[in-house]
Every structure is written in structure tokens, then in C-alpha cells.
N, C-alpha and C positions, 0 to 999 in steps of 0.2 A: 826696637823691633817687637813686635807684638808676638805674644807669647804661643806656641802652639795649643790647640784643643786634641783633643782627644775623638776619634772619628768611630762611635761602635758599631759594629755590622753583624746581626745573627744570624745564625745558622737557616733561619728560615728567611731572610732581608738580601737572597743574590742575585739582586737587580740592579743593574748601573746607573738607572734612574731614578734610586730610591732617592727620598726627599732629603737624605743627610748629607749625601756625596754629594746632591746640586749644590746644594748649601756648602760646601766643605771648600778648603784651597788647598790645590794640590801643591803647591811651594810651603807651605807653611803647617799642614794638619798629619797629623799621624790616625792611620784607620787600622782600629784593634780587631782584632780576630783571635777565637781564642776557642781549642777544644776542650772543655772544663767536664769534668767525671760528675758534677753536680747536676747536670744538664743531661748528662747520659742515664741517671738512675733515680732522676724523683718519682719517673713509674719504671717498670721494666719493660724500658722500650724492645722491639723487635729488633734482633741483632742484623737484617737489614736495612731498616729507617737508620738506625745508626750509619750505617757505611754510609749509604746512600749521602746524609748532610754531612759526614766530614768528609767524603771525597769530594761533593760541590762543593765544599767550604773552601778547599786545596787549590781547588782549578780555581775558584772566584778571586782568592787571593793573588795568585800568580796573571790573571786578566788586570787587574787593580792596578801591579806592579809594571807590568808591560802598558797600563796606560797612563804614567805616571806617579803614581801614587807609591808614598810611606807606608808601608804595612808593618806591621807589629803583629806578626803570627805566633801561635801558641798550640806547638802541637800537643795532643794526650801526651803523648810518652817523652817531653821536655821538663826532663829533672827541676830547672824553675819552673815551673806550673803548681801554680796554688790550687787549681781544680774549683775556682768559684769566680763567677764574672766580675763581682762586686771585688774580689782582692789584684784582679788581675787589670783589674781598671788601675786601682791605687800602685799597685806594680809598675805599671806602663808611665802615669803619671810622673811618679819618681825617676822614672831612664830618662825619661822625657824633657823633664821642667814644664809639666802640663797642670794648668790649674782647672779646666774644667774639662768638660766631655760632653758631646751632643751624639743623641739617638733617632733613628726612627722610632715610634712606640711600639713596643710589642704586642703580637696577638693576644698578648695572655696577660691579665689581671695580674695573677703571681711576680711576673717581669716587670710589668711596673710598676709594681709596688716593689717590689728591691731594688731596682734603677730610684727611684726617690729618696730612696733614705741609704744611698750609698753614700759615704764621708766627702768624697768630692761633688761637686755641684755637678748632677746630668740634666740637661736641656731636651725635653722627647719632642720630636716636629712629629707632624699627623704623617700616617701612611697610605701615600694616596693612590698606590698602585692599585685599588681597589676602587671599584667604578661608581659607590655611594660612599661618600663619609660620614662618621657617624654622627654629625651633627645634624646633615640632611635625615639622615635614617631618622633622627629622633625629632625632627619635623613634621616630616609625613607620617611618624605615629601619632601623635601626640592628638590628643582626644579624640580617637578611634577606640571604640568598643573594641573589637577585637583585631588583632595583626594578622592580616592574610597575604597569604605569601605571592596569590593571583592579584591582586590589585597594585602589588608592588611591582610587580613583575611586568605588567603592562604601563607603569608610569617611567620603566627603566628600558622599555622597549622604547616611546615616543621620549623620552628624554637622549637615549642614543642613536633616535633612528635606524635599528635596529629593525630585520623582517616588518618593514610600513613600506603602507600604500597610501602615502600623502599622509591624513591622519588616522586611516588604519588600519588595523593591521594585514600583513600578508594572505592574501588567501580568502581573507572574509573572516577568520576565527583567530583569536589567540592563541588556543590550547588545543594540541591536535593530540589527547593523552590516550583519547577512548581510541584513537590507531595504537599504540603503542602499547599494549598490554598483552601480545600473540606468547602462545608459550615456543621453544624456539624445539626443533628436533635436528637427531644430529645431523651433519653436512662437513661431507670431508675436505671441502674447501673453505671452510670457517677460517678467519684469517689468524694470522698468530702475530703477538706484537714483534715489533722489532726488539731483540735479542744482543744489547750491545758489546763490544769487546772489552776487556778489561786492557787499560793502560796501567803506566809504572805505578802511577797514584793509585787506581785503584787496586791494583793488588797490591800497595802498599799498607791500606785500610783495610783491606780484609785482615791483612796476618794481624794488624792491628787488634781489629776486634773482637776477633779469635782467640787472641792474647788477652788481652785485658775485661772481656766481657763473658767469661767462657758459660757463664752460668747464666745470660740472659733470654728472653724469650726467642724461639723462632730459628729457623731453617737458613744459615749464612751463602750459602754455595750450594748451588749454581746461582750468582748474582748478576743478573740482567739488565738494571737498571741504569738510565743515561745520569751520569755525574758532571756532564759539562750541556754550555748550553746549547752547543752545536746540535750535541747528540739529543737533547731534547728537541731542538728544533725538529729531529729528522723525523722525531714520533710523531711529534703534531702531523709533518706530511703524511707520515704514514699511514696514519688515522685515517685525517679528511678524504686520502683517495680510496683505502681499502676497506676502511669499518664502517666511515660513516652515511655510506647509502644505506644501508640497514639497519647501523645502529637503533633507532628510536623504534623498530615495527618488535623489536627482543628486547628494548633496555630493562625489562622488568622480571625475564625470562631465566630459568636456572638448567642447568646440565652438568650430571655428574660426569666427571671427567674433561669440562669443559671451562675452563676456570676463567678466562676472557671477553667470551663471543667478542659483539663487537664494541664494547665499551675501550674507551678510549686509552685508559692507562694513563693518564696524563696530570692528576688531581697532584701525586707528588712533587711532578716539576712545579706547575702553577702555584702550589701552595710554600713552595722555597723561594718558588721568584726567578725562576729560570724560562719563564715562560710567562704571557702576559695576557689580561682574561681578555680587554677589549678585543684585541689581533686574533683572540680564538674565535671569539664570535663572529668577528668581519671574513675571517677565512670560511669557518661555516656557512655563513650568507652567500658568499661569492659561489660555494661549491652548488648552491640551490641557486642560484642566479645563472649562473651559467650551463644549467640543466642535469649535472655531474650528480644529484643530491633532492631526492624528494623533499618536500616542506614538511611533511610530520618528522622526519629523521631529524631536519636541522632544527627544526621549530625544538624537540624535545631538548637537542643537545646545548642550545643555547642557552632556553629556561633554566637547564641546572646552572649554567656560570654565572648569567645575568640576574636571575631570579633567584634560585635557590640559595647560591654561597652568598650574594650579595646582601638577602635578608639574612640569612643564619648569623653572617657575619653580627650584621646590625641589632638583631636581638641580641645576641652574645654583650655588645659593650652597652647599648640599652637598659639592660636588666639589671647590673652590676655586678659589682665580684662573689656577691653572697650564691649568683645565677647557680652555679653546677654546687651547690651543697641542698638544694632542695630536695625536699621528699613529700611530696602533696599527698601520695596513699600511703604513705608511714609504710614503706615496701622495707623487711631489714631481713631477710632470709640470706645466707651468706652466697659469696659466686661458686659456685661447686668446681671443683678439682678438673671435670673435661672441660672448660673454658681454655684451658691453660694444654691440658694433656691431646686432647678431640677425643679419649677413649669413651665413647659413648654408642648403644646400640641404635640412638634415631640417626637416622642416614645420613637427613636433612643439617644436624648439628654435625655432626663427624665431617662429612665434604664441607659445608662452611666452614669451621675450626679448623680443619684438614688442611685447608687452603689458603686458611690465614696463615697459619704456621709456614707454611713450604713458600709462600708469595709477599708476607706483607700486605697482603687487599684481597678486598674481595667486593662484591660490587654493592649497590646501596641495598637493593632489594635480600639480598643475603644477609647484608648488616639488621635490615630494620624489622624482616617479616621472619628472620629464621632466628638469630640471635637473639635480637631483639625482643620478639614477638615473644618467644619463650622466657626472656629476661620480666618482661611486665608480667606473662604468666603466672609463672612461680612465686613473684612480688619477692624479687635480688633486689639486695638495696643498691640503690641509685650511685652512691657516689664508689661501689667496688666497679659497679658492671661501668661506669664512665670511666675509669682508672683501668682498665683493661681495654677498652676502645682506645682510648689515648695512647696503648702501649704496644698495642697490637699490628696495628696500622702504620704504614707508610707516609700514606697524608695525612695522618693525625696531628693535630694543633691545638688546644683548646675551642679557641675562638669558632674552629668546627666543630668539634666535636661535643661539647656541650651542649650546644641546641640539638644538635639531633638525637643522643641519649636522652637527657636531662627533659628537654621537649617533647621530641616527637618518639621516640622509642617506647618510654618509661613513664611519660604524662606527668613528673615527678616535680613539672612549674605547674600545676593544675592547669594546664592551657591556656599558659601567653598565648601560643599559636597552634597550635592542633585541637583540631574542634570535636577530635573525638580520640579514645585511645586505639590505640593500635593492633586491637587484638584478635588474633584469628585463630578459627581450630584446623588440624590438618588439609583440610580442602582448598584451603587456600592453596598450601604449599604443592598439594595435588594437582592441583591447577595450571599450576606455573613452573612445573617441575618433573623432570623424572627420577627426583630422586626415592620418592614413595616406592616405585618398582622395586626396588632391591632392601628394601630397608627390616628390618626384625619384628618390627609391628606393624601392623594392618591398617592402615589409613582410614579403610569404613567401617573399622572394628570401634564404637563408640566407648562402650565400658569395658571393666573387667579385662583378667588376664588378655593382654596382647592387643591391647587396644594400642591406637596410636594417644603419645598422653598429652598433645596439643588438644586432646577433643575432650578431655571432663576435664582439661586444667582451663581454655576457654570458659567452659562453664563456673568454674570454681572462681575467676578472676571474675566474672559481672555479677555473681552471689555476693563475694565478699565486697562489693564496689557499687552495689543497686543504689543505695541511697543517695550517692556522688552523679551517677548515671541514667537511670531509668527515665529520668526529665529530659535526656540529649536524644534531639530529634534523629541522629545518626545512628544512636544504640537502640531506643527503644523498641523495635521492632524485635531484637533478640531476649527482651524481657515477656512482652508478649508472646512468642515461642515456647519459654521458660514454662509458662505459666497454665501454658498451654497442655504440655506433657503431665502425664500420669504419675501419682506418688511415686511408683516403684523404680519407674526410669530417672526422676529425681534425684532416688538415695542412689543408685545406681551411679553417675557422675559423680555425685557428695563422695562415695565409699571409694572411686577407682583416684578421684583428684588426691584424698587423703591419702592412698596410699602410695602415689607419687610424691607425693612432698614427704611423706614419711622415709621413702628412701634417700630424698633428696639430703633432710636432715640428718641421716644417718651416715651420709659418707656413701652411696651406696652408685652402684652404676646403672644408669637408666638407658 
């Protein structure tokens, strides 16, 4: 009789159709599962991402076993638990008489490289729940000047027939983005996501990690999120009938006290596997096909799945594992204390942070233009402020998250793919926000006491960065500005940036 393998399943791998179980026998194969404290603390993850992947873990397992399958589970609080994948493999192997073990590959660089040089032989298959592999990805890069993320995007629309009109696309345009930039004001009928129940398992993981994580990042309870895939399913509907006629005219919109609008809430399931990208897009389509859903709203919503996570993806394993330790402007200012706390006077930072904290998410536009935006600012070194996105977040995975700090946040690849950095002064946020209204500093207050300090740290970020920049047809126009103003308004920026970073350095509260 041929010897069993070893079947391993991660925390983020809960799809029944992942490439190991097609491959796997269910008469014959043991599938490892396993909550390991190694897993739980190489960043300090948010103490709801935690729950969140051990209670899908729980339900996936018990789905497994009611569909035949050997499981080998391993709870946190199981006195045998060695707390590392790599010993719990070699565990399992031993109970077993298992000499080998086969994987999906991990999102993440670090995973496969410890799956490779685990003492038993691991076998990784590709993970193809994802709608480009990275071999394709790294085809239609390959002797391309530069990676843009609109040209991939439209060969992943006609490659899945996706929003086409024969051969093109929906509508007459691909990109319907310049509708989607409205800033959003309040409305008491704004929808609220679905709010799910807690079953035995889940509130078996809450005391869990209550317990064993007391001192981790983030807000445990009230915890809302779906831990099975039913209940994910119900979001998805919930979405495409309630959010997303409007989603895409606000995806970029912010509202204090409004932590949702109509964004979907959905990136957590998707990115554990509880949820699947092509069926989200086909369901998108169909909601615009059958008149339920403008074309800018699905058009937008789709680009992020097909487009955006597809390339981020692809850059990610593209670039190698060296990818998220870059620093291209040598940024190395430490992450200041309200990353972590939100105690901070700019409004815009406190409700972002505020909201990470109590939610686990927050939307991209808060990640990239408020968080962000201020992270390239100040020039935070790249690999704390990625180390805190990775820990902060729900959906956070490397594989995501990497590109979009490391890339597009922080410009800290010198731009694989972002053709210009990311930087803005207050008006932006003004723009697209109410949260200036209420905030401690004055938004059109430029220099000097009580200025808002997005607007001479802007300046201070394209002074210390002119010689990297001044030649990018996207920035130049703000050197030209620059250059344009009077000495005194100059030291003016010079004098108010310094003394923001001067408190920054000092521990101080901004």
C-alpha cells in the first residue's frame, strides 16, 4: 500500500478547489491544519485578522472532514502543538508514517522558503485560484520598459471576456475612473455591511484570542466578520445588490464617522479563499448586464480584482524576495507611536488609524493618500510602515501588501510600477474628505504655527527628492511652482517641515 502524504492547507489556502486537494486522495492522504503562534506573531497582527483566519480555519476543517477527508488539526491551545509549521509537519509525519508532504505555494516568499528546507521533502503546486499565473505575469512583462497596471488590465479583460464588446471593450472605454473620483456627503441611507452572528467556533476564538493574544494590536469585539463560506457568500450578495450601484461614483471618497460607504468589505474573504475573484467579477457583470449596476460602478469594481490584485499579485512574485526590503530614497525615520495608538491631532490620521484599530480595514484611498501619503512624507522607513500594513489589516498578506507600500505608497522599488510618487499636500485630502472640517490645523493654513503639516512636508518631500524627480513629467510641474515662489515663502515651508519632523523625531504629538 502506498504510503500516505501529507496534505498542508494555510490559513489563507480555504478553497476546496485549491490545487493540492485536486491533487490529493482522500482514502489515502492526511490534510494538516495547524494554528501555530509562529504564524500569529512575526508582525503583530490585528487581534481581529487573527480570529477572523482561525475561525475560517475551524469551519474549513470540519467542511474537509464532512467531505471526506483526514484532517490533522491543531488547535493554538493543544498542549501538543509545537507553535511552527515546519515541526508540526514533522509531528504529523511521525503519527502518520508520512514520508512526504505536498502544498499549494504560499503567498509569501518567507513560506516558501521555510516549506523548502523543512527536513521532510515539501512538493509546492502553483496556486491557481488566481486569474494570471506568475509565469504568464512574467511573460507579458518581460522586455517592457515599464509595468503598467492599465495595459495589463485590459489584456485580462479580453483574455477573460470580461465587460467586452466582441473585441472591445464595454461602453467604448476601459477606464471609467475620471466618474469615480466624487467626494461622497453624508446620507442616512448609506448601506452598512452585513453584521454576522457569532456561532460556537466563533466565540470559541474570540476567548481564544483574548486569551493568548492580550497584548496584540487592535479592537477584538464587536467582531462582525463571516468565518464560514456561506456567510461570505451572503456578503458578496449583499454588496452587488446594496453597494454596488454606487460603489465606483465614492470608491475614492472619505467620511468621518463613515467607515464603509460602499465598498465592498469583501478583500478578507477573497484573499483567504472563501470567496472566488473570477465569480466576483462575473456576478459584477451580470449586475450591469441586467441593468441593476451602471458601468462606471462595475467597471471600477472589477479593475480592482482583475486588474489591480492580479498585477500586485504578479509584481510581488516577479520582483523576488529581496521585493519588500527595498528603500530607493533611503527613507529611515522611525513609524511614530500614533501609527499604533491614533493619538494624533490631524483628523485625517486619527479617523484612518481610529478605524483601523476598531475594524481591521480601511479602504485603499485611506491606506494610500492618508497613511501613506504621510508615510512617504515624513520618509518612515519602508520596511516598519510595511510591517505595520501587514499587521494592521484584515486582508493583509504580503503578496498584497508589498506592492502597494513598498510600490505604490513609499516609491521605495524606485518605480517598478508607479510612474510617479504618491504625494500630496492637504487639498487633496480636502478634496475627498470631510474630515479637514473638524480637524486641529487649518488645511489652507500653508506654513507656520497650525498649518496643516501635509502642506510644507509635501514641499519638504519634492526638495529632498528634486534630483530623483524634477525630470518626471508627472512631478515637474510642482518644481516649476517651487521655483516659482518668493525666498521667504520658501524658508517658510523649509522652517514649518523642520519643525515637524523635529517633533516627529522627538517623540512628540502632531
Amino acid at each position: 500500500m502506498t504510503a500516505p502524504r501529507l496534505i498542508l492547507v494555510l490559513g489563507d489556502q480555504l478553497s476546496h478547489d485549491l490545487s493540492v486537494l485536486r491533487e490529493g486522495v482522500k482514502s489515502r492522504d492526511i490534510v494538516v491544519m495547524a494554528e501555530v503562534r509562529d504564524e500569529g506573531t512575526y508582525v503583530p497582527h490585528h487581534a481581529k485578522k487573527i480570529a477572523l483566519i482561525l475561525a475560517a480555519m475551524r469551519h474549513f476543517a470540519a467542511e474537509l472532514k464532512d467531505d471526506g477527508w483526514t484532517v490533522a488539526y491543531t488547535p493554538l491551545d493543544d498542549p501538543d502543538n509545537t507553535h511552527a509549521i515546519s515541526k508540526e509537519l514533522l509531528r504529523r509525519a511521525e503519527e502518520y508514517d508520512a514520508e512526504s508532504v505536498v502544498s499549494t505555494a504560499s503567498g509569501e516568499w518567507r513560506l516558501r522558503s521555510l516549506l523548502e528546507h523543512t527536513p521532510i521533502p515539501v512538493s509546492q503546486l502553483p496556486d491557481d485560484r488566481f486569474l494570471c499565473s506568475e509565469g504568464d505575469f512574467a511573460a507579458w512583462a518581460k522586455d517592457r520598459d515599464t509595468l503598467t497596471m492599465e495595459y495589463f488590465y485590459r489584456e485580462m479583460r479580453r483574455r477573460h471576456d470580461i465587460l467586452m464588446d466582441g473585441d472591445k471593450p464595454e461602453g467604448g472605454q476601459w477606464n471609467y475612473d475620471k466618474e469615480n473620483r466624487k467626494p461622497a456627503e453624508p446620507d442616512l441611507f448609506m448601506p452598512e455591511p452585513l453584521h454576522h452572528q457569532h456561532d460556537e467556533v466563533v466565540a470559541e476564538v474570540l476567548d481564544l484570542v483574548a486569551r493568548e493574544f492580550p497584548e496584540t494590536f487592535g479592537t477584538l469585539r464587536p467582531f462582525w466578520f463571516a468565518a464560514t463560506r456561506a456567510g461570505a457568500e451572503a456578503a458578496r450578495d449583499w454588496f452587488m445588490t446594496e453597494a454596488l450601484p454606487r460603489f465606483g461614483d465614492y470608491q475614492d471618497a472619505m467620511l468621518a464617522g463613515e467607515d464603509f460607504l460602499y465598498h465592498s468589505i469583501l478583500s478578507p474573504y477573497l484573499n483567504i479563499g472563501l470567496l472566488d475573484p473570477l465569480d466576483l467579477c462575473r456576478r459584477a457583470e451580470t449586475e450591469y448586464r441586467e441593468g441593476r449596476a451602471p458601468l462606471n460602478c462595475v467597471e471600477g469594481y472589477i479593475r480592482q480584482i482583475l486588474g489591480w490584485r492580479e498585477f500586485i499579485r504578479g509584481v510581488y512574485f516577479l520582483e523576488g524576495p529581496d521585493y519588500a526590503e527595498r528603500n530607493a530614497l533611503n527613507a529611515t525615520r522611525d513609524l511614530p507611536w500614533f501609527y499604533w495608538s491614533g493619538e494624533t491631532k490631524m483628523a485625517c490620521m486619527a479617523h484612518a488609524i481610529g478605524q483601523t484599530r476598531d475594524e481591521a480595514y480601511a479602504h485603499h484611498i485611506q491606506r494610500l493618500m492618508v497613511t501613506g501619503n504621510f508615510a512617504l512624507l515624513a520618509g518612515l522607513d519602508p520596511q516598519q510602515v510595511a510591517e505595520w500594513y501587514l499587521a494592521v489589516y484584515a486582508d493583509a498578506f504580503e503578496w498584497v501588501e508589498a506592492p502597494n507600500v513598498i510600490g505604490m505608497a513609499l516609491h521605495a522599488d524606485a518605480g517598478v510600477f508607479a510612474t510617479k510618487p504618491y504625494a500630496a499636500s492637504g487639498a487633496y485630502i480636502n478634496r475627498m474628505s470631510d474630515y479637514c472640517k473638524t480637524c486641529h490645523y487649518s488645511v489652507s493654513k500653508k506654513t507656520g504655527e497650525g498649518c496643516c503639516p501635509f502642506n510644507p512636508l509635501y514641499w519638504d518631500f519634492l526638495l529632498r527628492h528634486r534630483e530623483r524627480f524634477e525630470k518626471n513629467r508627472r512631478v515637474s510641474r510642482s518644481y516649476a511652482t517651487w521655483d516659482k515662489m518668493d525666498a521667504d515663502k520658501q524658508e517658510a515651508y523649509r522652517d514649518s517641515a523642520a519643525a515637524i519632523l523635529a517633533k516627529l523625531d522627538a517623540g512628540e504629538a502632531i
